[in-house]
FIZAMAR-497975 format. One record per residue (C-alpha): x, y, z; residue number from 1. Coordinates in pm, 1 decimal. Layout:
// FIZAMAR-497975
       xx       yy       zz   k
        X        Y        Z NUM
...
This chain:
// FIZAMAR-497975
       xx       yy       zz   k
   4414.9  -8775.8 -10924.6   1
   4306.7  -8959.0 -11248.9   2
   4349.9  -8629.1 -11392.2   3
   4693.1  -8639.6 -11394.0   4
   4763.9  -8964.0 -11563.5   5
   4603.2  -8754.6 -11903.8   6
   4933.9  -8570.7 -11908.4   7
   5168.6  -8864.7 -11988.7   8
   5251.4  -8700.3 -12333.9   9
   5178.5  -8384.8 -12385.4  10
   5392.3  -8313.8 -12649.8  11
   5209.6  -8597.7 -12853.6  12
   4817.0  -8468.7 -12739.8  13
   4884.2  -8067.1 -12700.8  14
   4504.7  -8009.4 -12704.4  15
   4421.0  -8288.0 -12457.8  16
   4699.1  -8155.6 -12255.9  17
   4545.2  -7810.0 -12245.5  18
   4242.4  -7953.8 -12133.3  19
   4343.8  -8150.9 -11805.3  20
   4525.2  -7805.6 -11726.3  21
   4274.5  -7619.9 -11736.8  22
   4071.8  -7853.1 -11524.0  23
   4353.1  -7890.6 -11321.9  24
   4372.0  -7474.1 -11270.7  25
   4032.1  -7485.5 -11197.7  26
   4058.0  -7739.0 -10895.3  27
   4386.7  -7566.0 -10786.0  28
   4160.6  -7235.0 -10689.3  29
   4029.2  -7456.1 -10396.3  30
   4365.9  -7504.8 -10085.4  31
   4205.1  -7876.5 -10066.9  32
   4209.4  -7968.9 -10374.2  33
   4536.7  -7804.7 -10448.5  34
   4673.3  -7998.1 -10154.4  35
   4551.4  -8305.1 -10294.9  36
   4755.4  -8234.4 -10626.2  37
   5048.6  -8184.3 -10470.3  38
   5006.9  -8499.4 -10273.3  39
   4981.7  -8688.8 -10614.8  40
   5312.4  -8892.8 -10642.4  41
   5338.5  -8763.6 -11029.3  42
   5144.4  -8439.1 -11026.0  43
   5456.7  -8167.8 -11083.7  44
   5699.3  -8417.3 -11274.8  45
   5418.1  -8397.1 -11530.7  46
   5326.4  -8043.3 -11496.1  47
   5756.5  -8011.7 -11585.3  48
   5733.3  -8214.8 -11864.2  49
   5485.7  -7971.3 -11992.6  50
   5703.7  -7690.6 -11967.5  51
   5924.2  -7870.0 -12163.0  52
   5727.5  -7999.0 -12417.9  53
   5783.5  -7715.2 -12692.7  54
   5408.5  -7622.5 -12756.5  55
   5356.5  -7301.3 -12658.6  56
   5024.4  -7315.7 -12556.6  57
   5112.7  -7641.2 -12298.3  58
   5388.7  -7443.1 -12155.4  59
   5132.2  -7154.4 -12078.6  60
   4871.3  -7372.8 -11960.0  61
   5158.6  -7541.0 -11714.0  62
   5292.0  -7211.3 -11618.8  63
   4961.9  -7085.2 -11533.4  64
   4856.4  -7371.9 -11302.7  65
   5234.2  -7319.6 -11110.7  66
   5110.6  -6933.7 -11059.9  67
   4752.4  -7123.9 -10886.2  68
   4986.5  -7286.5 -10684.0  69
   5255.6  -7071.3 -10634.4  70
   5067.5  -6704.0 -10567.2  71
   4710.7  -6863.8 -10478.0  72
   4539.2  -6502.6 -10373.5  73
   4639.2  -6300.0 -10696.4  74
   4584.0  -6667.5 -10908.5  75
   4248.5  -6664.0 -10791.5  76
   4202.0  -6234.0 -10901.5  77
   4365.1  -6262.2 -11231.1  78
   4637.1  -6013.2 -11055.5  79
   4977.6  -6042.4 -11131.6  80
   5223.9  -6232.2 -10892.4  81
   5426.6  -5940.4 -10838.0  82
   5112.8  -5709.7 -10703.4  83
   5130.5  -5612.7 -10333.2  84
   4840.7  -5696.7 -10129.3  85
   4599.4  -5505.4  -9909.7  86
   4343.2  -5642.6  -9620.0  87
   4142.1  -5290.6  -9792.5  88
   4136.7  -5049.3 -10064.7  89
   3921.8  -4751.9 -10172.6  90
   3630.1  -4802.5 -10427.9  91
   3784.2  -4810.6 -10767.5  92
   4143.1  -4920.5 -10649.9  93
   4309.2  -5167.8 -10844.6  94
   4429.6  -5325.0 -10509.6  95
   4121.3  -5481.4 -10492.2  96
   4167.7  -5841.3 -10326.1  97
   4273.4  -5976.0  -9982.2  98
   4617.5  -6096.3  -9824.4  99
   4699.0  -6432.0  -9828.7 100
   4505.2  -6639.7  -9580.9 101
   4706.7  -6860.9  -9426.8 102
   4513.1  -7197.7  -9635.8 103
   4720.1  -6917.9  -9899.9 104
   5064.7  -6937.9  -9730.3 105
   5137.3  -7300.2  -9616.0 106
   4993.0  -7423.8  -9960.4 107
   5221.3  -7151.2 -10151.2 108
   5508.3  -7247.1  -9921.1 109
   5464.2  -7632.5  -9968.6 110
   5478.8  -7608.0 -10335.3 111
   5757.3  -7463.3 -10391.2 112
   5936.2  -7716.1 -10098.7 113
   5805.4  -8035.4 -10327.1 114
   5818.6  -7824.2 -10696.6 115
   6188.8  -7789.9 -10620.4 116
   6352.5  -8041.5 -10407.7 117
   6774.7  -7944.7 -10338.9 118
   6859.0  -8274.8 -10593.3 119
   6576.2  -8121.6 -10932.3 120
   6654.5  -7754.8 -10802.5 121
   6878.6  -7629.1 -11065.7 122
   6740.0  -7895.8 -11368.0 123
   6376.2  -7729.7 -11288.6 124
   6453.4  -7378.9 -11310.5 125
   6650.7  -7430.1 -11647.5 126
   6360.0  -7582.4 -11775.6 127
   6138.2  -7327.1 -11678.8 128
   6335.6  -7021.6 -11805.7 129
   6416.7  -7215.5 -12142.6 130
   6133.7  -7120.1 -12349.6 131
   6219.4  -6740.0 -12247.4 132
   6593.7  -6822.4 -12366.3 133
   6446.9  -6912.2 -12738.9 134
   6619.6  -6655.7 -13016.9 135
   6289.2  -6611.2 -13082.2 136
   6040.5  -6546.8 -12791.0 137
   5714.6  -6740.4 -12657.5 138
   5322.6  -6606.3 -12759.9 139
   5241.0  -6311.1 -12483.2 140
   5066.6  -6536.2 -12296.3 141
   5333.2  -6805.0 -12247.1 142
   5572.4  -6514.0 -12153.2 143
   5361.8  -6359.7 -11892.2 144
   5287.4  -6718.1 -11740.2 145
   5653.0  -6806.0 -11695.6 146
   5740.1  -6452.4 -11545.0 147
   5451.3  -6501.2 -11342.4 148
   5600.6  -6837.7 -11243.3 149
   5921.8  -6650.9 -11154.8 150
   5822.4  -6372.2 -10958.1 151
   5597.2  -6609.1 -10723.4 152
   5889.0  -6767.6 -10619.7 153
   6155.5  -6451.6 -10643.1 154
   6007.1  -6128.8 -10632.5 155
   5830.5  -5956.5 -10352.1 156
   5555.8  -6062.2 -10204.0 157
   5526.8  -6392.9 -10363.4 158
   5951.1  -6455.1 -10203.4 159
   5791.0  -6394.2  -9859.8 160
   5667.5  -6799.8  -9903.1 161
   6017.3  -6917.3 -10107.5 162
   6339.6  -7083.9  -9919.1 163
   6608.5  -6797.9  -9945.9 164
   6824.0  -7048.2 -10130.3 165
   6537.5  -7122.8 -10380.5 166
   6486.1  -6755.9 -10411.5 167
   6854.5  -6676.0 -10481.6 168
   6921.8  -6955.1 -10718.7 169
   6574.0  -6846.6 -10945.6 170
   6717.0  -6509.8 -10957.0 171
   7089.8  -6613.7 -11044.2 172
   6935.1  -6891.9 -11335.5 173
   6686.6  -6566.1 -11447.2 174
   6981.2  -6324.4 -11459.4 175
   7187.1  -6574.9 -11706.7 176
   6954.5  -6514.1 -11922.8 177
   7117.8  -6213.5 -12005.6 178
   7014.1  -6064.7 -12322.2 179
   6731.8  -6252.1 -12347.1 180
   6597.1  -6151.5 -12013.7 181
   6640.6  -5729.1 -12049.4 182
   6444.6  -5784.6 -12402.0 183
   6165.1  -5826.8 -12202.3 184
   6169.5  -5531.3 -12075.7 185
   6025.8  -5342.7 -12437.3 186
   5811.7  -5607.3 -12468.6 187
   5503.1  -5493.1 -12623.5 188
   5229.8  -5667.8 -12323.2 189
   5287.4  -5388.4 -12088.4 190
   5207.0  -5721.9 -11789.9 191
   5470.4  -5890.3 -11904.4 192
   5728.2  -5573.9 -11927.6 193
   5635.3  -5481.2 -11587.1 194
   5764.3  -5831.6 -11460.7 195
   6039.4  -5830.3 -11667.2 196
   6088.2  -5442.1 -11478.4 197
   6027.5  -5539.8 -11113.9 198
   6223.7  -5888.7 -11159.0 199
   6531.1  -5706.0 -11305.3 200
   6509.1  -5517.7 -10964.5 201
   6498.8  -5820.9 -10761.8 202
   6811.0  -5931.4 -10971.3 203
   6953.6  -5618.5 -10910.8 204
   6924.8  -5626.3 -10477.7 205
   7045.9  -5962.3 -10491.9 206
   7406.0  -5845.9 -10585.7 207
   7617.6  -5685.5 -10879.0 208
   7762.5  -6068.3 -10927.9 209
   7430.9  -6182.3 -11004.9 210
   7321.9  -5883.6 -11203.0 211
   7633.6  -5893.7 -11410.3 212
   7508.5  -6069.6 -11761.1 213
   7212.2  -5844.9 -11711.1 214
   7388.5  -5541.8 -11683.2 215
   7639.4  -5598.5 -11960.0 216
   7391.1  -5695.7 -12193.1 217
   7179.9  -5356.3 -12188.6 218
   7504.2  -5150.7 -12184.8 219
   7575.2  -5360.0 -12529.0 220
   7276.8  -5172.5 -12649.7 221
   7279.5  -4836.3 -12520.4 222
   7039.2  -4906.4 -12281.4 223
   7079.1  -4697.5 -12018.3 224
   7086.4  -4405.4 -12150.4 225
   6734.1  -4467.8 -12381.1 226
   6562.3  -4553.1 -12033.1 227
   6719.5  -4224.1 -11862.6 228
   6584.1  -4085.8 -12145.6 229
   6248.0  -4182.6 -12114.9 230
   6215.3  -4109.5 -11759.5 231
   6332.8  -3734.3 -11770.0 232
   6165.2  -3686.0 -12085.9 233
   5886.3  -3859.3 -12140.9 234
   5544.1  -3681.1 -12101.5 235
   5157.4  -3683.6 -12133.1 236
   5011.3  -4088.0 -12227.4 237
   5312.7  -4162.3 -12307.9 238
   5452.6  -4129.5 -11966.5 239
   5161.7  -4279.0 -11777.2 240
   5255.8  -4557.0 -11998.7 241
   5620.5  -4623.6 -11959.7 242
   5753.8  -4390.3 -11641.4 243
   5780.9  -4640.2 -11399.0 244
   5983.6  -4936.4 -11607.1 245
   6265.7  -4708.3 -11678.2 246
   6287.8  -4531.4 -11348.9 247
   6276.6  -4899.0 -11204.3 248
   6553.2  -4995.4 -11430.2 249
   6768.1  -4710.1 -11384.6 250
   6720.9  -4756.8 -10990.3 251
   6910.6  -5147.9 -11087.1 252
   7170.1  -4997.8 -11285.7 253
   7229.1  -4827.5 -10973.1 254
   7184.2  -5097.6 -10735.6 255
   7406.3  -5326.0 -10931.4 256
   7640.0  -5084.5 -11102.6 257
């Protein structure tokens, strides 16, 4: 694709990088034409050195086109990667959209195969969980891309289409994050707390090893027992608004502890 030569620098031409991504997002809605990127001999070792760039905006725009990829039927919805699917759903649901086709599943499954080959596995994944790392954190937006990008390839039902080692090593590289990670979690873009949420409870079933920075970094700050607190006690608006995360963390605690 022609496209993709426009992304030689992004860090030098952040708005013309936006651009191509967005065009690129745009074609990636289509299985063909997201076929055809992948088959590009450059495509994804430009879309990384977007991520890496340091403009947050890029690394959104980047992220966002790995979710097209990645979690095609929610991509396509504006639903969040971590959102189970139905074939139907009552009027008014917010389960709204179809399961994967298949188009859906052998694309999902191939990117991920050529976005992280065994020999770029480990360099790839710290470069996409670096910009969550920062002391200080990404826009909203850039944060909810990359977890997004995280829970298509670790977190039920986007791990359905991920090699189990892939899977395990995202979710051992996302629990280093440690402190960083559990932040997250009180973020104030309830999307991105909720993936922060339900991939601290993928952490969490994939061992108490792998949990472990996670774990000790919310004891650090008294976190359990805030989040037991707001799921015994919390009532009215508030708790339509934050039940769930702390009964889902509280079930990791549990899981890892």
């Amino acid at each position: 694709m022609v496209l993709i030569q426009h992304l030689c620098c992004p860090s030098a031409y952040p708005p013309q990088a936006v651009a191509v991504l967005h065009c690129l997002q745009r074609l990636a809605s289509h299985p063909h034409m997201a076929e055809q990127l992948l088959a590009a001999p450059t495509a994804l070792a430009r879309v990384w050195a977007c991520l890496a760039c340091g403009s947050d905006h890029v690394v959104a725009e980047g992220a966002r086109l790995l979710v097209r990829l990645f979690a095609p039927a929610p991509a396509r919805h504006g639903a969040a990667a971590w959102r189970l699917l139905r074939t139907a759903s009552p009027l008014g649901s917010e389960d709204f959209y179809l399961t994967n086709s298949r188009e859906d599943t052998s694309l999902a499954r191939n990117a991920k195969l050529l976005a992280f080959p065994p020999a770029l596995q480990a360099e790839r994944l710290s470069v996409l969980l670096q910009p969550l790392a920062r002391p200080s954190l990404p826009s909203h937006l850039t944060s909810m891309a990359l977890l997004e990008v995280v829970a298509a390839i670790a977190v039920d039902p986007g791990a359905r289409t991920t090699d189990s080692s892939l899977q395990d090593a995202c979710l051992r590289a996302a629990a280093a994050l440690g402190r960083p990670l559990f932040t997250l979690f009180s973020h104030p873009a309830a999307r991105v707390a909720d993936g922060a949420a339900v991939l601290m409870r993928a952490i969490a079933e994939c061992g108490s090893a792998a949990a472990a920075p996670m774990r000790d970094a919310a004891l650090r700050e008294g976190a359990v027992l805030h989040h037991l607190q707001l799921a015994l006690f919390a009532s009215g608006e508030h708790q339509t608004a934050v039940h769930l995360r702390p009964q889902s963390v509280l079930h990791s605690w549990l899981l890892c502890g």
